[in-house]
C-alpha positions as a Markdown table, in Angstrom:
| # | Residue | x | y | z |
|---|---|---|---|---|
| 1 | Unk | 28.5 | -19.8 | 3.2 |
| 2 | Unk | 25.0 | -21.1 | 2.3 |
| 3 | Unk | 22.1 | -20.1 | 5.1 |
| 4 | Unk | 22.0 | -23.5 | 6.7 |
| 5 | Unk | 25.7 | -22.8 | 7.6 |
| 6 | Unk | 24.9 | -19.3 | 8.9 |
| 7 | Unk | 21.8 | -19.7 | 10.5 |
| 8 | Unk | 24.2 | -22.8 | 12.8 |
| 9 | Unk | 26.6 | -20.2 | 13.6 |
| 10 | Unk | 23.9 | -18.3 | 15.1 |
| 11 | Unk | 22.2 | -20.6 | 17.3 |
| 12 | Unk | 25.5 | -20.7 | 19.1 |
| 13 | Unk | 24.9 | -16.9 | 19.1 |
| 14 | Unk | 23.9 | -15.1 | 22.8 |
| 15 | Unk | 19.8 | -14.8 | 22.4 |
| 16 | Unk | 18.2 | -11.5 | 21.5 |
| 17 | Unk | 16.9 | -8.8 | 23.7 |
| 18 | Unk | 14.3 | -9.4 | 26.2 |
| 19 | Unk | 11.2 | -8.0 | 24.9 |
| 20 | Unk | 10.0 | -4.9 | 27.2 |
| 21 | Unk | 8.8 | -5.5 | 30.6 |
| 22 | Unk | 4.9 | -4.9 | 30.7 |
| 23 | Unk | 4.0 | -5.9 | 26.9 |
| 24 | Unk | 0.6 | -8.5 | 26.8 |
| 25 | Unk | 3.2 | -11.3 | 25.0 |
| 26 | Unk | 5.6 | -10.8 | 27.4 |
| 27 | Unk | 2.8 | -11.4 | 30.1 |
| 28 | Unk | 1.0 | -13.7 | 28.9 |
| 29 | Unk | 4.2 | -16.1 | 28.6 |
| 30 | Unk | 5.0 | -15.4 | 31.9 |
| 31 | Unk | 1.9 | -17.0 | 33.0 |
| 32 | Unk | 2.4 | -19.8 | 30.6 |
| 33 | Unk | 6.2 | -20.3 | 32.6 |
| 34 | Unk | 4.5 | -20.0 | 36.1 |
| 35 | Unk | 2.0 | -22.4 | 35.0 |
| 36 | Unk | 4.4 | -24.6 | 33.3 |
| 37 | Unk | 6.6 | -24.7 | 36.6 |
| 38 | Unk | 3.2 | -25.7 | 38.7 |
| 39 | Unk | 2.3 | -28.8 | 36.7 |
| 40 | Unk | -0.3 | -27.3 | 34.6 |
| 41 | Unk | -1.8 | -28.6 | 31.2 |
| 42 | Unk | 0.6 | -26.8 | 29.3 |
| 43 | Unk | 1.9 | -29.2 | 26.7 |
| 44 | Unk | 5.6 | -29.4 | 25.6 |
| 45 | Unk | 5.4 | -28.2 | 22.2 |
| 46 | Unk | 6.9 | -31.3 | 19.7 |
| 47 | Unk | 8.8 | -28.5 | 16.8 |
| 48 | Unk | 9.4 | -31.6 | 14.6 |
| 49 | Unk | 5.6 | -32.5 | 14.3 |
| 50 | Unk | 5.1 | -29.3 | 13.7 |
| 51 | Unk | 7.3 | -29.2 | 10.7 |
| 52 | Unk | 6.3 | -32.6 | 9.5 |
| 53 | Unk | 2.4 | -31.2 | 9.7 |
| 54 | Unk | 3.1 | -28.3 | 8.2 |
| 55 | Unk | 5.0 | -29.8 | 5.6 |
| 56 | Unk | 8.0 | -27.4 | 6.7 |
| 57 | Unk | 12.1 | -27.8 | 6.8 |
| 58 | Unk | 13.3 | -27.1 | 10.2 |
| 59 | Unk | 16.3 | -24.8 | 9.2 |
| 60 | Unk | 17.8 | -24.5 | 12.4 |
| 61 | Unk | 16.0 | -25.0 | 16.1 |
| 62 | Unk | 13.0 | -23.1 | 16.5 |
| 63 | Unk | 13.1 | -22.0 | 12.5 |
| 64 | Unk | 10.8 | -23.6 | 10.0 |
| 65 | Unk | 10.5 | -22.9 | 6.4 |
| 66 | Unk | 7.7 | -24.3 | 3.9 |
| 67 | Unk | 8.6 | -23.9 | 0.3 |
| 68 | Unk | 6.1 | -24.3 | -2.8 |
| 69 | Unk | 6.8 | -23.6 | -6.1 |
| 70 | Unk | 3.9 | -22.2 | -7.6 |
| 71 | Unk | 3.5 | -22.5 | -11.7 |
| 72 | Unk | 3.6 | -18.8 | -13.9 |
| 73 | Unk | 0.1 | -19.4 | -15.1 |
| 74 | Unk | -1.3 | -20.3 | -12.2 |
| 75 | Unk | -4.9 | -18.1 | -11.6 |
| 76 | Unk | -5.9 | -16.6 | -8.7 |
| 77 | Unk | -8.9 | -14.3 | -8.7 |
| 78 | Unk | -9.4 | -13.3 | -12.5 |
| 79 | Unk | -5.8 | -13.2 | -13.1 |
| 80 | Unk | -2.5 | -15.3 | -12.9 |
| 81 | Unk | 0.8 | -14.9 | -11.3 |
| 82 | Unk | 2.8 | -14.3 | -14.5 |
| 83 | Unk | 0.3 | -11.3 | -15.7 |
| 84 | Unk | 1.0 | -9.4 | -12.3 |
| 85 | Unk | 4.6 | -10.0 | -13.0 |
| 86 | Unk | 3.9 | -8.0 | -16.5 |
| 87 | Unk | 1.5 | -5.4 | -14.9 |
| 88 | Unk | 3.9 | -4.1 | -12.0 |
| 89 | Unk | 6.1 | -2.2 | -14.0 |
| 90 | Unk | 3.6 | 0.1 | -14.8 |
| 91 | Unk | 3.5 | 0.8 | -11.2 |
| 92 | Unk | 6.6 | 1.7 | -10.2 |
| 93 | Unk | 8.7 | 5.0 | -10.4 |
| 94 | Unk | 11.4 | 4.6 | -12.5 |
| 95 | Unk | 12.7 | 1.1 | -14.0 |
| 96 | Unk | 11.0 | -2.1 | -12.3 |
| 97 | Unk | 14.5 | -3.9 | -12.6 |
| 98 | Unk | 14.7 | -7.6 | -12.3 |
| 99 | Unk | 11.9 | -9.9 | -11.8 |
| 100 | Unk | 13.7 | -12.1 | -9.8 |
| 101 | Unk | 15.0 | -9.5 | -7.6 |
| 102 | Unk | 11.3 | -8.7 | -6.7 |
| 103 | Unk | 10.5 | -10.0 | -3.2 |
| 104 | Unk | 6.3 | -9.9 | -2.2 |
| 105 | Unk | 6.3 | -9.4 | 1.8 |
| 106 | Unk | 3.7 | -9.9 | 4.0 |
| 107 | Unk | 4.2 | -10.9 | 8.0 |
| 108 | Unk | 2.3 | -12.0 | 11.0 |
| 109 | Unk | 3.0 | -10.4 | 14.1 |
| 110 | Unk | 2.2 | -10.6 | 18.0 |
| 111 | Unk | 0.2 | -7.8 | 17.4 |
| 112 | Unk | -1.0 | -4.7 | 16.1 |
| 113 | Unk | 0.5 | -1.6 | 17.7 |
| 114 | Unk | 4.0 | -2.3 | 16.4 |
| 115 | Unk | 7.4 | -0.9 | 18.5 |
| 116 | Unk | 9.9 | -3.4 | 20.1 |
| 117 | Unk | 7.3 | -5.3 | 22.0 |
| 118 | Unk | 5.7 | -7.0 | 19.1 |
| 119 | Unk | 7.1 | -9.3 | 17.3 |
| 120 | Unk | 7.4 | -10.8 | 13.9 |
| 121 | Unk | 6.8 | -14.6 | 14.1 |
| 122 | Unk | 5.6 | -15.4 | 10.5 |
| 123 | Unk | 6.9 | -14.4 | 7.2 |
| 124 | Unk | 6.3 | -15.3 | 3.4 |
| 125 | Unk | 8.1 | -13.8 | 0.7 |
| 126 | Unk | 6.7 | -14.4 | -2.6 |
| 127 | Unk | 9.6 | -14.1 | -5.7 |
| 128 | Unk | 9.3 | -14.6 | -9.6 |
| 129 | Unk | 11.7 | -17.4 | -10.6 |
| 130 | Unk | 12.8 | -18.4 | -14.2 |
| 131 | Unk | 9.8 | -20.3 | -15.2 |
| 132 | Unk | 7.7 | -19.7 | -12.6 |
| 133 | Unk | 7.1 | -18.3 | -8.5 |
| 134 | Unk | 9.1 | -20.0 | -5.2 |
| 135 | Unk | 7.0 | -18.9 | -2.2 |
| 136 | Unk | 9.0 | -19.7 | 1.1 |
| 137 | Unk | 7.0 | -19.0 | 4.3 |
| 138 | Unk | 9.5 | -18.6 | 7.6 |
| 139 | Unk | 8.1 | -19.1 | 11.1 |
| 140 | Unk | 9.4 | -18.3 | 14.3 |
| 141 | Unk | 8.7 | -21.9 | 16.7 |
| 142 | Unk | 10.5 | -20.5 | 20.0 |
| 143 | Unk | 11.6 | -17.2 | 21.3 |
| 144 | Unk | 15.1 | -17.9 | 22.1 |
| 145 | Unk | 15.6 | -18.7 | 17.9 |
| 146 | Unk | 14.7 | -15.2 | 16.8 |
| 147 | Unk | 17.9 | -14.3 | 15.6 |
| 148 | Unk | 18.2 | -17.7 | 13.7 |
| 149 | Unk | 14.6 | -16.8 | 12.1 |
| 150 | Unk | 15.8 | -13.1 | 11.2 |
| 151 | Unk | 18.8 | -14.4 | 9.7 |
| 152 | Unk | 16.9 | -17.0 | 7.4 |
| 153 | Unk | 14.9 | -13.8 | 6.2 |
| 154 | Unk | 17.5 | -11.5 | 5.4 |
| 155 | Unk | 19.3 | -14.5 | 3.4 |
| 156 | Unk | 15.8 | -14.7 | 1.5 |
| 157 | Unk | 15.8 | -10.9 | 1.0 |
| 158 | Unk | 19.5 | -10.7 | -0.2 |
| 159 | Unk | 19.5 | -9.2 | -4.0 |
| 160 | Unk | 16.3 | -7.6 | -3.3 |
| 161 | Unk | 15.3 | -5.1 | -6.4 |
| 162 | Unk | 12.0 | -4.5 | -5.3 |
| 163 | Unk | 10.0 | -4.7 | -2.3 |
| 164 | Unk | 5.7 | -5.2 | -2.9 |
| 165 | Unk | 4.0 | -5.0 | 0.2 |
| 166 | Unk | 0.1 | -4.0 | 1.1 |
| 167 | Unk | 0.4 | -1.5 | 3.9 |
| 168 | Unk | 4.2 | -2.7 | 4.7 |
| 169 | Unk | 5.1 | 0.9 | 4.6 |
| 170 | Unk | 3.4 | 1.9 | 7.7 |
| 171 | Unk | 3.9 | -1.6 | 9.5 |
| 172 | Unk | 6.0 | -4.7 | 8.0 |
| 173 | Unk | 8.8 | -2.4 | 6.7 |
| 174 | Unk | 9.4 | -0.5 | 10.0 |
| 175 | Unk | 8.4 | -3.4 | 12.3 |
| 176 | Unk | 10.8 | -6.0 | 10.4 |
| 177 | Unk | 13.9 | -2.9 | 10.5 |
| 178 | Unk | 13.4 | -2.9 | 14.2 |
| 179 | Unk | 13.3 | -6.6 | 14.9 |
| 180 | Unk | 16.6 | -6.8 | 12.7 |
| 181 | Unk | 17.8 | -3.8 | 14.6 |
| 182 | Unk | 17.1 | -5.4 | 18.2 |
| 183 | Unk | 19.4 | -8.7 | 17.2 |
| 184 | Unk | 22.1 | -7.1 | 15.5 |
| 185 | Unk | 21.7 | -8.0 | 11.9 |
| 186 | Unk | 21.7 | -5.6 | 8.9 |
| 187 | Unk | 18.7 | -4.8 | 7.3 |
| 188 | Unk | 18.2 | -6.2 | 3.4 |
| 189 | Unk | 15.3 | -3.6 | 2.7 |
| 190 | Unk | 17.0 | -0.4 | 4.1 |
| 191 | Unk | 17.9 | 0.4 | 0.3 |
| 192 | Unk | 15.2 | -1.3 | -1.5 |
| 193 | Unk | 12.8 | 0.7 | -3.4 |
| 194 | Unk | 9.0 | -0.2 | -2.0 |
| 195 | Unk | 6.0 | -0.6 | -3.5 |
| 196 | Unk | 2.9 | -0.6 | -1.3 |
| 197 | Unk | -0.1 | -1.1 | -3.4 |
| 198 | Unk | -2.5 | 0.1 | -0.2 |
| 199 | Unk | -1.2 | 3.5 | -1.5 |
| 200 | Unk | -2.8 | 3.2 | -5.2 |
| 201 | Unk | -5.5 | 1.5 | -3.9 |
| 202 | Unk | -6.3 | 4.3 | -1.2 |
| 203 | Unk | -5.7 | 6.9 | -4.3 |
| 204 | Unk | -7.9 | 5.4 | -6.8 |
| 205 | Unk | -10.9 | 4.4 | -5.0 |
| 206 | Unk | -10.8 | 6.1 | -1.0 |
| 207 | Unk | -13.6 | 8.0 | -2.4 |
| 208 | Unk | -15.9 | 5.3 | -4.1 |
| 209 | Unk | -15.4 | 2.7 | -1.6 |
| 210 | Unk | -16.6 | 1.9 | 2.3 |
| 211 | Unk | -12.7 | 0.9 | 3.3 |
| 212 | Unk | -9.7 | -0.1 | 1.2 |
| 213 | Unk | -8.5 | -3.1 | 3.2 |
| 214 | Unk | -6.8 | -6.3 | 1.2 |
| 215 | Unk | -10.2 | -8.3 | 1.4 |
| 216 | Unk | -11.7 | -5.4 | 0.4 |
| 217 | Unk | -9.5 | -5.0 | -2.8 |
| 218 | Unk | -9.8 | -8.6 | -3.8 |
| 219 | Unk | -13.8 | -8.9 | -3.8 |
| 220 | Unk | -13.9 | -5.7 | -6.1 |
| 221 | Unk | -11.3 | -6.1 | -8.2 |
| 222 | Unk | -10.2 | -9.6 | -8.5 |
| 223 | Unk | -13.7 | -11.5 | -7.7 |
| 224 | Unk | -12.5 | -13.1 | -4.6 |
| 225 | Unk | -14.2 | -13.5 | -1.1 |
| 226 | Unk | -12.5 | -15.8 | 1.8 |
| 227 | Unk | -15.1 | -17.9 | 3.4 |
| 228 | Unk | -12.7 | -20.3 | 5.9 |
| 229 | Unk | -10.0 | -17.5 | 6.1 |
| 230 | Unk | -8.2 | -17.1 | 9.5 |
| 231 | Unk | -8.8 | -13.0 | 10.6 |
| 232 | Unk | -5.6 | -11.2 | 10.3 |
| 233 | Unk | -6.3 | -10.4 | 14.3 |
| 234 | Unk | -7.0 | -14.0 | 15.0 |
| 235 | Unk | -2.8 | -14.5 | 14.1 |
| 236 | Unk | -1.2 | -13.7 | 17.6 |
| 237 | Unk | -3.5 | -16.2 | 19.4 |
| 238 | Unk | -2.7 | -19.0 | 17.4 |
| 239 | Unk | 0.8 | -18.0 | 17.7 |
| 240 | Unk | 0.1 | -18.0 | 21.4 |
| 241 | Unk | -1.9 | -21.5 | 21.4 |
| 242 | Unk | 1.5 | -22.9 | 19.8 |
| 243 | Unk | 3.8 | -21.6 | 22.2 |
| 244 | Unk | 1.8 | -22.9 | 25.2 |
| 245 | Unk | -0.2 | -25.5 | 24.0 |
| 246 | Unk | 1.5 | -27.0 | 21.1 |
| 247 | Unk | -1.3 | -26.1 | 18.9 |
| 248 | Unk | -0.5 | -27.1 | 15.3 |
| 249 | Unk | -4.4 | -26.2 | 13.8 |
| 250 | Unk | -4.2 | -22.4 | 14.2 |
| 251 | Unk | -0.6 | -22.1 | 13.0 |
| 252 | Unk | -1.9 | -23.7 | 9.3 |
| 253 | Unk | -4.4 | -21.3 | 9.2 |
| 254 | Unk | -1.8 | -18.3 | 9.5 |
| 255 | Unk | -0.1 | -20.0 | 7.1 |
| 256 | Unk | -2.7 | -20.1 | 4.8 |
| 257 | Unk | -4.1 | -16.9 | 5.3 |
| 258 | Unk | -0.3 | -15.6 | 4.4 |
| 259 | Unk | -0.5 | -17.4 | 1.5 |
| 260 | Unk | -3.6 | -15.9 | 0.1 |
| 261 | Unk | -2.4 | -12.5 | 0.9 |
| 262 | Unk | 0.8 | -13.5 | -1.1 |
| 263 | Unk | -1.3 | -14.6 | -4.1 |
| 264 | Unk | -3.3 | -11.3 | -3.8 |
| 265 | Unk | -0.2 | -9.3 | -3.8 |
| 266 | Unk | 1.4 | -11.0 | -6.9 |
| 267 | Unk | -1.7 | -10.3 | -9.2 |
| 268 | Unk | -3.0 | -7.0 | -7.8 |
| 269 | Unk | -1.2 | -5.1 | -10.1 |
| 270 | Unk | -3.2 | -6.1 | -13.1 |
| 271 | Unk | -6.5 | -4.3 | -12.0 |
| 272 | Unk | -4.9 | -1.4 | -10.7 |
| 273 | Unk | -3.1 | -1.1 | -13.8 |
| 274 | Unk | -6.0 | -0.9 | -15.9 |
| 275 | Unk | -7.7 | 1.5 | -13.5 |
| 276 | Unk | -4.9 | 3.8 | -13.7 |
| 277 | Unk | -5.5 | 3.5 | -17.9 |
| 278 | Unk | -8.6 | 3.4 | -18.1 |
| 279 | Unk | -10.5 | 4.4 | -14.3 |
| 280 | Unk | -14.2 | 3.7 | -15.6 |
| 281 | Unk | -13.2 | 0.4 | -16.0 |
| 282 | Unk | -13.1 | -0.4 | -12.2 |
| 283 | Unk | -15.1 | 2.6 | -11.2 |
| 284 | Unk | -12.1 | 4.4 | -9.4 |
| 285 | Unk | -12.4 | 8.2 | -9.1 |
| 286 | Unk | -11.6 | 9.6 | -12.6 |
| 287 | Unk | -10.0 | 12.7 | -10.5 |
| 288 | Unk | -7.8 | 11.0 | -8.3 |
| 289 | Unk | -6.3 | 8.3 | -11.6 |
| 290 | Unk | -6.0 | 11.9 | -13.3 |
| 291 | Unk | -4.5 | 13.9 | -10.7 |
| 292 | Unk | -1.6 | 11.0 | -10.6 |
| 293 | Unk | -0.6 | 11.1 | -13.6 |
| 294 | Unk | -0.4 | 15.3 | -13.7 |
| 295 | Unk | 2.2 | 14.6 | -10.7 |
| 296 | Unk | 4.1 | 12.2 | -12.5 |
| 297 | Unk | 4.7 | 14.6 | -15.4 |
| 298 | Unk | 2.1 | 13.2 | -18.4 |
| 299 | Unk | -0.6 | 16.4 | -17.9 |
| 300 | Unk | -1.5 | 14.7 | -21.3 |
| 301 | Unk | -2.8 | 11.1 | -20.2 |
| 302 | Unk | -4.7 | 13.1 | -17.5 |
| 303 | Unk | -6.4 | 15.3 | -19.6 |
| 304 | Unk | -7.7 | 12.2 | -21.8 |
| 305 | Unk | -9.3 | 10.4 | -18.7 |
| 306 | Unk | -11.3 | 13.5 | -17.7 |
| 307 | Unk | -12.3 | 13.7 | -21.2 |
| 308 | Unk | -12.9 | 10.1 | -21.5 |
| 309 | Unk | -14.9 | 10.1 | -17.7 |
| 310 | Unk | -16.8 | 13.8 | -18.5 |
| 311 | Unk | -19.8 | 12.6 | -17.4 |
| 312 | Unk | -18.7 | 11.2 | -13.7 |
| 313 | Unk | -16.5 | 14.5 | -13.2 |
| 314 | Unk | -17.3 | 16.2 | -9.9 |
| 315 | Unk | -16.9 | 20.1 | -9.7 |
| 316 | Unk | -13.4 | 19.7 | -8.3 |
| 317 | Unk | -12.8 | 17.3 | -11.8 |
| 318 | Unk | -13.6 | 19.7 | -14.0 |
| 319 | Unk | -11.7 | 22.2 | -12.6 |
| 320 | Unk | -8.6 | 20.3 | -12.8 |
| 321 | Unk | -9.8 | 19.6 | -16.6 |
| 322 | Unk | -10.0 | 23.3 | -17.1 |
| 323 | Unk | -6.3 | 23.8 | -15.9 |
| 324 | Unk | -5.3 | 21.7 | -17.9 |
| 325 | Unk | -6.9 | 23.1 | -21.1 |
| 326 | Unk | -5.3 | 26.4 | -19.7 |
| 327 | Unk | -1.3 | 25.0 | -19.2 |
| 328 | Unk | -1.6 | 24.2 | -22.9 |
| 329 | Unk | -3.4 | 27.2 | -24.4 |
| 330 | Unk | -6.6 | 26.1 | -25.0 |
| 331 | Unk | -8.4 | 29.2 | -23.0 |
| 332 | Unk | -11.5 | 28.4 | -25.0 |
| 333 | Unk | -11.9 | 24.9 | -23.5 |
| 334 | Unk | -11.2 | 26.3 | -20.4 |
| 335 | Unk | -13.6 | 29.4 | -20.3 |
| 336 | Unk | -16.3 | 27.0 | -20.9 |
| 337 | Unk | -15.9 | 24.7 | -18.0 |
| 338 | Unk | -15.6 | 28.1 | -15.7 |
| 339 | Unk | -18.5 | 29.7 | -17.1 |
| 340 | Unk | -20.8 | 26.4 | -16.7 |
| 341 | Unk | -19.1 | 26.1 | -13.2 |
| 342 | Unk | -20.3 | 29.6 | -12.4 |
| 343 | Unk | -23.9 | 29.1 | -13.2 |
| 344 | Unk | -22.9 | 26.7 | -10.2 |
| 345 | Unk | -21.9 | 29.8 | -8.1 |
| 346 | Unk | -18.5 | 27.6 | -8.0 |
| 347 | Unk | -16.0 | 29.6 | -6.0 |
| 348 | Unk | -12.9 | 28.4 | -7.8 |
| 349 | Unk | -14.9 | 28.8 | -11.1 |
| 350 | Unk | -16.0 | 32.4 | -10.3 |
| 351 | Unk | -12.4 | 33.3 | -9.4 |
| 352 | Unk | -10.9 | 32.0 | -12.6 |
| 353 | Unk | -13.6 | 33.2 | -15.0 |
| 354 | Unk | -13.1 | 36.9 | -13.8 |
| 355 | Unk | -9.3 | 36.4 | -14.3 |
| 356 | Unk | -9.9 | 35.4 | -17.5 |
| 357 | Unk | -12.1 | 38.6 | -18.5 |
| 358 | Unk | -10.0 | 40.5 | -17.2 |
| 359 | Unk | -5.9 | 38.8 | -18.7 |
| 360 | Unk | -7.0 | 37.4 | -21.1 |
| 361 | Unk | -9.9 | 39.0 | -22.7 |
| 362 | Unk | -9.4 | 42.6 | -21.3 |
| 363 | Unk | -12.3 | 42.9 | -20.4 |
| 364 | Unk | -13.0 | 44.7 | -17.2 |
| 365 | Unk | -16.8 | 45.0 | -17.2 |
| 366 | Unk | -17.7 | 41.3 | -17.7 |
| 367 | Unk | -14.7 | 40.8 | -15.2 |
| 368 | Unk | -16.4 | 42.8 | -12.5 |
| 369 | Unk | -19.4 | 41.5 | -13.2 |
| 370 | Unk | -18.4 | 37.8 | -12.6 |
| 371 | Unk | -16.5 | 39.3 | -9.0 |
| 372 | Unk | -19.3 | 40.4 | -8.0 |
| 373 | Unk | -20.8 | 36.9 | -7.8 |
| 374 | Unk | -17.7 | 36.0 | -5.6 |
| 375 | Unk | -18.5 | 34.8 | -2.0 |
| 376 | Unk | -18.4 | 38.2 | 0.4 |
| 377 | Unk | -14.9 | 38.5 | 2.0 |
| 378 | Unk | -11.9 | 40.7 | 1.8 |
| 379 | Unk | -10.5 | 38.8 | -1.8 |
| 380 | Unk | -13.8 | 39.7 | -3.4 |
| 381 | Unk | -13.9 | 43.2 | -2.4 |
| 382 | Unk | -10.9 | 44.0 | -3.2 |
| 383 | Unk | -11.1 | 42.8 | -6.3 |
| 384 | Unk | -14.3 | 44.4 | -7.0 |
| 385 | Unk | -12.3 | 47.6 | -6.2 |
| 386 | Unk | -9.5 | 47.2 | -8.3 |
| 387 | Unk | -11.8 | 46.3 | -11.2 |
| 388 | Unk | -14.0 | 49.5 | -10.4 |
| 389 | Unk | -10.8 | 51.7 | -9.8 |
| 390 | Unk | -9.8 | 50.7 | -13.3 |
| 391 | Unk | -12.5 | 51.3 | -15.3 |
| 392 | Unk | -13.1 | 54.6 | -13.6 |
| 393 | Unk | -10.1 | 55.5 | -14.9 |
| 394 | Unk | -10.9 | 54.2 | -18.6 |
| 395 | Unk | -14.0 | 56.5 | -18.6 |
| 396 | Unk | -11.9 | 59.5 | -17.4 |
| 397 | Unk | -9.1 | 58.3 | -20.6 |
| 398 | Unk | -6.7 | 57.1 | -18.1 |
| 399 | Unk | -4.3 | 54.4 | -18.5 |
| 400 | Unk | -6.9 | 51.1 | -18.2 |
């Protein structure tokens, strides 16, 4: 059964929950009805000029889709579609799978503070095709067709192998489960393995940059800046402005705005995976870029970052450089860093260095006299005791 076919079975379907009682959408178009009902300048909205303006199929009443098909070499910022679709795998945990099982998400809501009372009304999913990229953008025209719209997405989610969203973990993702939820239709992404680039973002560069929001990310790293670009906050309103007003303007302005956050989404991967190669290249925090790749098992490629980023390592850096050269028996390398660390008065440096004296070199005397350089506190005083205690006995010819 083809989604044309389904998405006609549903309008026939009973309409979805009431939104809660009290929410500002649910308010606002109660004013827009009692208005309405008084004669008002509310305009009846005309669905099929929207479609027609927006250059839209209407799937099914109150469901439009635009469709482009968008070229694999096409550029956007300093990169084009097809060499994000090569960069991503480097990304992901595990196998990338299937290009064209990858779906790029990114939604317009009702608001911001997410729960039942906000609702989805926009959606583009951005997919790799043989030969090139099929962007398909879903709006929501009237309340009464959400299930229609919901069902239209899940159709264009079916297969999916991969889900790329910015920030989608902590809003798209549980917002669309619980829209799907609310009108009875299983979700496609329960399963789906997600890849939030805000995440890498946030790791490689929380500590370099001012903020690490998507406009953010595409000025730095792929030379973009939106002059004419609807806000991201500005979306309900124009939603709002269609509903009561029949508005067409502010609804291709969403539109657009999804797109460029599609197009951002798609090549992303091809700075961030240089920077988590080769960090000086964006000027990411070497630590951060290093301390990934020690959780994902290659202690290896994390040591030759440091190395490679020496002279940008904080104190925190080059301790984590130092473990390293401990885990794989280089104590010489690591003695070094803790002793220049110490001249520091580094806590962490202090600690180790004394350890070392003493394990490692048996050397009690230089081992007290680096814990004795340890901030005051109960850890340093008893292990200035210990180390005493033990070369007491030495002097007496007791066990050391």
């Amino acid at each position: 059964m083809g989604l044309r076919e389904r998405l006609d079975r549903l309008t026939g379907a009973p309409p979805p929950p009431v939104p809660e009682e009290g929410t500002p959408l649910v308010a606002r178009l109660a004013r827009l009805r009692a208005r309405s009902v008084a004669g008002s300048e509310v305009r009846v909205a005309d669905e099929q000029g929207l479609a027609e303006h927006l250059a839209a199929e209407r799937l099914a009443p109150g469901v439009l889709c635009r469709e482009q098909q968008l070229p694999g070499a096409e550029t956007w910022g300093s990169s084009t579609l097809d060499q994000g679709r090569a960069a991503l795998p480097e990304l992901c945990d595990g196998p990338a799978g299937d290009p064209t099982g990858w779906r790029f998400l990114d939604t317009e809501t009702s608001g911001l503070a997410g729960g039942t009372g906000t609702w989805v009304f926009q959606v583009g999913i951005l997919r790799p095709m043989a030969g090139g990229w099929r962007l398909r953008q879903f709006l929501l025209a009237r309340l009464d067709a959400e299930a229609a719209f919901l069902a239209a997405i899940a159709e264009e989610l079916a297969g999916v192998s991969r889900l790329v969203t910015y920030n989608g973990k902590s809003f798209d993702r549980p917002l669309l489960a619980t829209r799907f939820r609310l009108v009875g239709i299983a979700d496609p992404l329960a399963e789906a393995p997600h890849l939030d680039l805000l995440a890498w973002v946030r790791r490689a560069f929380a500590e370099v940059w001012g903020d690490c929001r998507l406009v953010s990310a595409e000025e730095r790293l792929l030379g973009l800046r939106r002059f004419d670009d609807l806000p991201g906050a500005a979306a309900p309103q124009a939603w709002l402005d269609w509903l009561r007003q029949g508005r067409v303007a502010p609804l291709e302005a969403v539109l657009r705005h999804n797109r460029r956050d599609l197009l951002s989404l798609a090549v992303l991967p091809v700075p961030l995976a240089l920077t988590y190669r080769d960090p000086a290249a964006t000027g990411a925090a070497p630590q951060s870029i290093a301390g990934h790749h020690v959780a994902r098992g290659a202690p290896h490629h994390a040591l030759a970052i440091l190395e490679a980023n020496a002279a940008r390592l904080t104190p925190a850096a080059r301790l984590l450089q130092a473990t390293l050269y401990r885990r794989r028996g280089d104590w010489d390398a690591a003695s070094r860093i803790w002793a220049a660390l110490a001249e520091q008065q580094e806590p962490a440096a202090l600690l180790a260095l004394a350890k070392f004296h003493e394990h490692s070199r048996a050397d009690p005397v230089a081992a007290l006299a680096v814990a004795e350089r340890l901030p005051p506190g109960p850890d340093r005083d008893r292990r200035c005791a210990r180390l005493a205690a033990k070369l007491g006995r030495a002097r007496n010819g007791g066990a050391s």
